[in-house]
N, C-alpha and C positions, 0 to 999 in steps of 0.2 A: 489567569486565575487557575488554583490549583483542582485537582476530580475534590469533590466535594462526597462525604462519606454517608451523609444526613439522607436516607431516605425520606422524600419532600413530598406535598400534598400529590404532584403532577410532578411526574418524569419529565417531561420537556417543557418545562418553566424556566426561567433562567431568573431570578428572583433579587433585588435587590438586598444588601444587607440594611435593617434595621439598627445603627450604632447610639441614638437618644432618643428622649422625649421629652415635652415640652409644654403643659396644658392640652390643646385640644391636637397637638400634630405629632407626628415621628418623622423624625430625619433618618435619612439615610447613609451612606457611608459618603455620597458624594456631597453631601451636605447639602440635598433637593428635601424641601421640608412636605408633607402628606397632612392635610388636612383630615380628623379621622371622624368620618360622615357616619360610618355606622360601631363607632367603638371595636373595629376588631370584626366579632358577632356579636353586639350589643351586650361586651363584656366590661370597655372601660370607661365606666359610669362619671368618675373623676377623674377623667384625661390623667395621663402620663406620668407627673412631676407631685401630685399630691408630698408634702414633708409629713405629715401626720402618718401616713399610713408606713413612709418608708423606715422612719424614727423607731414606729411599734415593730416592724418586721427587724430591724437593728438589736434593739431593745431585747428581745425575743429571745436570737439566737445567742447573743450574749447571755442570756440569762438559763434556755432552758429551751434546746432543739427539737427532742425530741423525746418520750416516754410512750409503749406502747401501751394502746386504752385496754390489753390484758391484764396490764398491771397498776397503771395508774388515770385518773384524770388528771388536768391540766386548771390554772387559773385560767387561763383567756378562756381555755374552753368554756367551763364555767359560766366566765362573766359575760360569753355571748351568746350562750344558751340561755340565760335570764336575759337578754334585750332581746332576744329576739322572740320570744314566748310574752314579753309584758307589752309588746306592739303587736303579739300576732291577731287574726281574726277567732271567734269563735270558743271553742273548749281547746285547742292548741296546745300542748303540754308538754310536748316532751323533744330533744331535738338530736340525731344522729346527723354525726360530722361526717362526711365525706370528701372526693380529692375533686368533684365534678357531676355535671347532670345526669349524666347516662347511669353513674354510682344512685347519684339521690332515685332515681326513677327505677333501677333494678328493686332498690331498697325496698322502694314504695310497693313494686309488687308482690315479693318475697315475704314483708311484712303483714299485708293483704290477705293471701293466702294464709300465714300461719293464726293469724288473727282468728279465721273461721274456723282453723283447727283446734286450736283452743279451746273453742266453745263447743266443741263437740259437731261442727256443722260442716265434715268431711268430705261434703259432696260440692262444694262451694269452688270452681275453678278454672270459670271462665273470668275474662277479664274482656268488656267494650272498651274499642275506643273510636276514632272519627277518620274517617278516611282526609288525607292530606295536612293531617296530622304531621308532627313529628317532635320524638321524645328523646332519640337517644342513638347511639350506633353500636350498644353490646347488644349479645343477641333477643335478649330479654326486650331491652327499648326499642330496639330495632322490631322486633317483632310489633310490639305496639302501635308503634308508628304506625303512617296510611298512606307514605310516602311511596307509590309504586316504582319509581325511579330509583330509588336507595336500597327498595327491596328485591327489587327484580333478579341478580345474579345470586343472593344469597337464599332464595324462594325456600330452596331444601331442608336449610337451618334454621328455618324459622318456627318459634313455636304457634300454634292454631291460635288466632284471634279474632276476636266481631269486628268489621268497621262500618259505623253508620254513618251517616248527614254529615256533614259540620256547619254550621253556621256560617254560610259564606254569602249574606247579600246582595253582594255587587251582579255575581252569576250564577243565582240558583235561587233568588226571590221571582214570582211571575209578577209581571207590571198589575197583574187583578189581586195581590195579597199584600195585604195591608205587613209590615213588620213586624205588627206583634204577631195576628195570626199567621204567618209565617214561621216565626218563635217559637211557638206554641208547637206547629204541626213537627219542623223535623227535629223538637226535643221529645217529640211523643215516638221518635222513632227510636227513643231508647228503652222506652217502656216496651214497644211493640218485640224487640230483641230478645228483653231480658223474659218476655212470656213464650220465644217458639225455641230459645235453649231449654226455660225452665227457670221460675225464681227459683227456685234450693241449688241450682249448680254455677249462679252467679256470684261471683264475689265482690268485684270493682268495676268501676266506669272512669276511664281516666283522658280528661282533655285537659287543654290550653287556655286558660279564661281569653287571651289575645294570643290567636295563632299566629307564629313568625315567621321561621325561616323559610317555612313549605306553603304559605299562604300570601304573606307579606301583610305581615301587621293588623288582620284582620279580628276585630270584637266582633262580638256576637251582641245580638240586637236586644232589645230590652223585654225584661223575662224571660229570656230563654234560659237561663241558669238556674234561675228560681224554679221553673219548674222542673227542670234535672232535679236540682236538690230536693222537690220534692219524691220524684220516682224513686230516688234511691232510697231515701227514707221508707217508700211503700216498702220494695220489696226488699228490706236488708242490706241494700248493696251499698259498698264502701265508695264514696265521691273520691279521688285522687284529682288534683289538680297542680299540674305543671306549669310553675312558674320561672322554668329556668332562664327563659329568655323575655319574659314580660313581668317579671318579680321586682321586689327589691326597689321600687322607685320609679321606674322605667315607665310608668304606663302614667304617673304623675299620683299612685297610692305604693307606701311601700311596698305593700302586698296587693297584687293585680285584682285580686278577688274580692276587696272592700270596694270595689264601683260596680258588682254586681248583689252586695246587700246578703252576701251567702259565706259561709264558710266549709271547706272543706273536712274531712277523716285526716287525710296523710294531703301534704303539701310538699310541691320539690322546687325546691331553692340552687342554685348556682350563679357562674356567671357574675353579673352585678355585686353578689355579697362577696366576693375577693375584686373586684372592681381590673383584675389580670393581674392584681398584686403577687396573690399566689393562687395554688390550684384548689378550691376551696366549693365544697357544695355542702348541702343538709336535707336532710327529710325533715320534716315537723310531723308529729303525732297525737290525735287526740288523745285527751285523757281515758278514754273509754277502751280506747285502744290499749293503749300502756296498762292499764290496769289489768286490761284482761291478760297479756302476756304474763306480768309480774304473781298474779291469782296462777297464773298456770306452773309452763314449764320457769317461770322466770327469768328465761335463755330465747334471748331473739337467734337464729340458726342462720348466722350471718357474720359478715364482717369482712373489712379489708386493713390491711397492715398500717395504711394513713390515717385511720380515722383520730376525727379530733385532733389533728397534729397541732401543736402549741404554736408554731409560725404562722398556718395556715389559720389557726382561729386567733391570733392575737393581728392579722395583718384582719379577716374579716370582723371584728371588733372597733378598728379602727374606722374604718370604712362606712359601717352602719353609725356610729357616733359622729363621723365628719355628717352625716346625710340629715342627723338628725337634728344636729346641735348648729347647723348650718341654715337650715328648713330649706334644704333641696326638693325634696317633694313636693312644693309647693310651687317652689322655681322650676321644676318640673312642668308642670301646668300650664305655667306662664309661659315658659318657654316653647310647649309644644303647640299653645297656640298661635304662639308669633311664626311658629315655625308654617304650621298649616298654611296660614294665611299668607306667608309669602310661597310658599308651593303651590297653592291657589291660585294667585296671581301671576304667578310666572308661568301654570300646564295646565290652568283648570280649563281653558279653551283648548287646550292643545289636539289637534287632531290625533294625536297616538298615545294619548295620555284616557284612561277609560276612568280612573279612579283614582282616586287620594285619601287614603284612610288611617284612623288611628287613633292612638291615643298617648298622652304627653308627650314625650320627646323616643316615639315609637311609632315611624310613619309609614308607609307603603303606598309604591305608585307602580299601576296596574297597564301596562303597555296594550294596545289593539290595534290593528291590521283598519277596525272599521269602528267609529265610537258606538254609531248606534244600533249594528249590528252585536256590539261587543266580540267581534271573530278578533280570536287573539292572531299574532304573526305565523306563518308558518315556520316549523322547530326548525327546519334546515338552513334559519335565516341566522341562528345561534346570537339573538339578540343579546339575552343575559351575559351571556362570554365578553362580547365585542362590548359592551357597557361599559361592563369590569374595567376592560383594556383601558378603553378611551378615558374614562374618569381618573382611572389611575395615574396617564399619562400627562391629566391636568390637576393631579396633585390632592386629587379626591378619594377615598379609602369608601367604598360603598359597598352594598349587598346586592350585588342583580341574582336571582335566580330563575331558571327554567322550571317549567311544568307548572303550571299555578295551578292550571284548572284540573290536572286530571295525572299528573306526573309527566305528562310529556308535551301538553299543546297549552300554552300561556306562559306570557315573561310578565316580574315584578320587580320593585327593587325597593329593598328594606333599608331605611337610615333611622339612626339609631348615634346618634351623636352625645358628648357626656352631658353630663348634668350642666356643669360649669360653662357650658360654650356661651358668646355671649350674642345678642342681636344681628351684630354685624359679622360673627366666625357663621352665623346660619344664613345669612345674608350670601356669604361667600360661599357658600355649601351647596344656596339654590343657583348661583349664579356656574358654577365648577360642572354643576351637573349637568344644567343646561346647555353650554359648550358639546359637553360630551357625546349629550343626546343626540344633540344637531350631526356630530361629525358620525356618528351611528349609522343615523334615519340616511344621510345624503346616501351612504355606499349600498343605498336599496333600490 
């Protein structure tokens, strides 16, 4: 094999090539087929081989590659700004094209900010968000984030941000608090924030309606949203809610935030809405929003050279009409419960299995040293790593990650499989993993 020029995730990886795909798997160059249990990062929503979306992305560049949004819109752009504004939640209105989440989630804060400038309310410039969190890796999301592990060498760079509670019941409900009043108390610890900065110097509060990569698929318990949405309405402060990894389908609602009965100010979309077709993100923006900018300077004080690229929105165009016109959403549901319940029945006894949580074809299983202690493994046992490996090795594509509980003590492992998989590719999914597990847990 020749030096390979590609700066890679990890220096001493040695990485197979990816040469097809095929519904729910990717082959590789030795023609060993990979089952793909978490989409990638819960990107390709309609495995691999979709013809519809590849046709639109064909279609496209024949027709019309590229136009910069200084000088022109686009049709697909257009035509998926209106579907995705006439399915959205709420007052929803307006939609900026990006290349990816960390773009929609800068956007959302950048927006945020000028939002309250606008209105004359200059002093508005904090931003909450939730420890264990995680939005994005430019400095901006990065900051956001609550991800200590991610943030820890770039500490310097980072700009100053609140992090409070998240919603994490599995280890941080006490066995004497019921779920709602648990709900209740650490969403009031958004209120408690936004009173020892100061309401006039808060502008936004931005979580994950189902936290992913940094939690492992983790919903927040019933009413705890609602009363967010109401705090922020108290004191002025703009809801942002990050959908880039539990958006779009994924959670078995196109939009994550319709199975908590609330809608967001600014929404951030990636991931899913290019299904890995192309590089394709968006913010969504309330009317209230947009209006106030257009009333003002009329200049959002932003932008990047991708936006709205005509391939990029005619490939997520395609992708959101397959979902619809398909009723994947719903086979979502269906499917994430079939899913549950065979993960259930395969680890829900399992001694190192603490947890199983989620929602539609968006599941998370929470590893422990002790079940009823809940003491997660010790880090040095590099559980999440050695997962990866072993799953890999049986042909499994998964999410393990370290740090659950705190960035550096707790392993999980996020699967996140397409829309399309069918009973028995999820059958195969629990069966791949459990091999895995087993050959893990022995070398302990």
């Amino acid at each position: 094999m020749t030096q390979s020029h590609v700066f890679p995730r990890h220096c001493h990886s040695d990485l197979p090539t990816a040469v097809g795909g095929e519904g729910c798997y990717l082959i590789d160059a030795d023609g060993k087929r990979y089952l793909d249990g978490s989409g990638g990062a819960a990107v390709s929503c309609l495995g691999h081989s979709n013809q519809r979306v590849r046709d639109a992305i064909k279609a496209q560049v024949d027709q019309l590659a590229f136009a910069h949004t200084g000088f022109f819109t686009s049709e697909p752009a257009e035509a998926l700004a209106d579907l995705l504004i006439a399915n959205a939640p709420g007052d929803l209105d307006r939609v900026y094209f990006v290349s990816g989440g960390s773009e929609a989630v800068e956007s959302a804060i950048k927006l945020a900010r000028q939002y309250h400038v606008e209105r004359g309310d200059t002093g508005r410039r904090h931003l909450i968000a939730r420890r264990q969190s995680y939005h994005g890796n430019t400095i901006g999301a990065l900051s956001a984030g609550g991800n200590a592990l991610r943030r820890a060498q770039f500490a310097p760079l980072l700009v100053e941000m609140s992090h409070i509670a998240p919603c994490y019941e599995y280890a941080e409900r006490p066995e004497d608090e019921s779920p709602e009043a648990y709900g209740q108390r650490v969403a009031n610890e958004l209120e408690a924030e936004i009173l020892r900065l100061g309401p006039e110097t808060v502008m936004a509060f931005i979580a994950e309606p189902v936290v992913g990569a940094t939690l492992g698929a983790v919903p927040a318990v019933p009413g705890y949203f609602r009363r967010v949405r109401e705090i922020c309405d108290q004191y002025g402060v703009l809801l942002i809610l990050d959908e880039v990894m539990c958006g779009m389908g994924r959670t078995g609602h196109l939009f994550a935030c319709d199975a908590e009965v609330i809608a967001p100010d600014i929404l951030c979309i990636a991931k899913g809405l290019g299904a890995g077709y192309q590089p394709v993100g968006a913010m969504l923006a309330s009317k209230r929003i947009y209006d106030t900018i257009a009333a003002g300077s009329g200049f959002f004080q932003h932008g990047h050279t991708y936006l709205g690229h005509p391939v990029a929105a005619a490939a997520g165009l395609a992708v959101v009409s397959e979902m619809l016109e398909k009723d994947l959403v719903n086979q979502v549901q269906a499917r994430g419960a079939y899913l549950q319940a065979a993960l259930e029945a395969r680890f829900g006894q399992h001694a190192h299995v603490g947890d199983i949580r989620g929602r539609g074809l968006f599941r998370g299983l929470e590893f422990v040293a002790d079940r009823t202690t809940k003491q997660p493994f010790d880090p040095a046992l590099g559980l999440a790593g050695k997962l990866k490996k072993a799953a890999f090795a049986e042909g499994l594509i998964c999410y393990p990650m370290p740090g659950t509980r705190d960035g550096r003590h707790g392993d999980h492992l996020l699967l996140a499989p397409p829309f399309i998989a069918t009973e028995a590719e999820l059958d195969e999914l629990v069966t791949r993993l459990s091999r895995a597990l087993d050959t893990v847990l022995a070398g302990f």
